[in-house]
N, C-alpha and C positions, 0 to 999 in steps of 0.2 A: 874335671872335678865339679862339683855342684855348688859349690860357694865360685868358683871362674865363671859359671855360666849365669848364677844372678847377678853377679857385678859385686856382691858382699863383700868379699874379698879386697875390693880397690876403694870403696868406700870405707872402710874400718883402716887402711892403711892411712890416710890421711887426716885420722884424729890424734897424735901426738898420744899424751901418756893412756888416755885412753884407750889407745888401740889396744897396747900392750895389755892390761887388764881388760878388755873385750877376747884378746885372742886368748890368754890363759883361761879366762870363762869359757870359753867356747870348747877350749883342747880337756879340758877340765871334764865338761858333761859328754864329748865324745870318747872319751876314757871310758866312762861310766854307763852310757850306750850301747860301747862293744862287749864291757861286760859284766853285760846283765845276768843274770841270772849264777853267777860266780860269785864268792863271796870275798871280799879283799881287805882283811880285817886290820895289814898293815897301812893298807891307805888310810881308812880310813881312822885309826891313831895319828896318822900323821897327818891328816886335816884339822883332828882335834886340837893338835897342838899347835900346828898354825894358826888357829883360831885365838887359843888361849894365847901366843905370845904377841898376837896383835891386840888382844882389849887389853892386855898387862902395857906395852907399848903405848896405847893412845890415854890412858889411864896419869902414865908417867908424865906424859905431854902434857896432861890437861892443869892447868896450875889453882882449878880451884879443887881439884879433888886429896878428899880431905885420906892421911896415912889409915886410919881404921879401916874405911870403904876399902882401898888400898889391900890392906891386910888379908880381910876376908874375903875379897877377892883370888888372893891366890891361895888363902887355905883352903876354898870351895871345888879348886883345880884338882886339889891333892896333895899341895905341894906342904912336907910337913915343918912344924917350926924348929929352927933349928939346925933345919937341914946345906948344906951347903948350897942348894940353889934361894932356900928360902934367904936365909944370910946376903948372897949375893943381891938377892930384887932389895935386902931393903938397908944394901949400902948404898946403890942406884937411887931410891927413894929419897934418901939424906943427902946425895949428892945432888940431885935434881930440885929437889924443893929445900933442902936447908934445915 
């Protein structure tokens, strides 16, 4: 294999959490490499929403970010008000910031 013969390979294992996020990067764009020219419209929704439930997630973390920003953040997702998922983020909300 071509990552065995540059050494990549044994170097990326010895970075702790980084590796792990180096190699799903990596398994990531070889995904995406082999196929080219195919269109994979369910991956990519669900990159989308990996996406969006990691900025809702570091959002939540962040303790000075204010419920508005908050809000309109997940309304800009799609997510409608109202809705049981919208409900959900902003019991999480109230539960995390108070």
């Amino acid at each position: 294999m071509i990552l065995e013969r540059t050494g990549w390979a044994e170097g990326v294992s010895g970075r702790g959490a980084n590796a792990v996020s180096e190699k799903e990067d990596f398994k990531d764009v070889m995904a995406e490499e082999t196929a080219r020219g195919r269109r994979q419209p369910k991956k990519a929704v669900t990159l989308a929403r990996q996406r969006m439930i990691r900025k809702v997630a570091d959002m939540l973390a962040d303790p000075g970010c204010e419920k508005r920003t908050f809000l309109a953040v997940i309304r800009e997702y799609g997510i409608k008000e109202g809705s049981p998922e919208f409900l959900q983020l902003c019991e999480l909300w109230d539960a995390r910031h108070g």
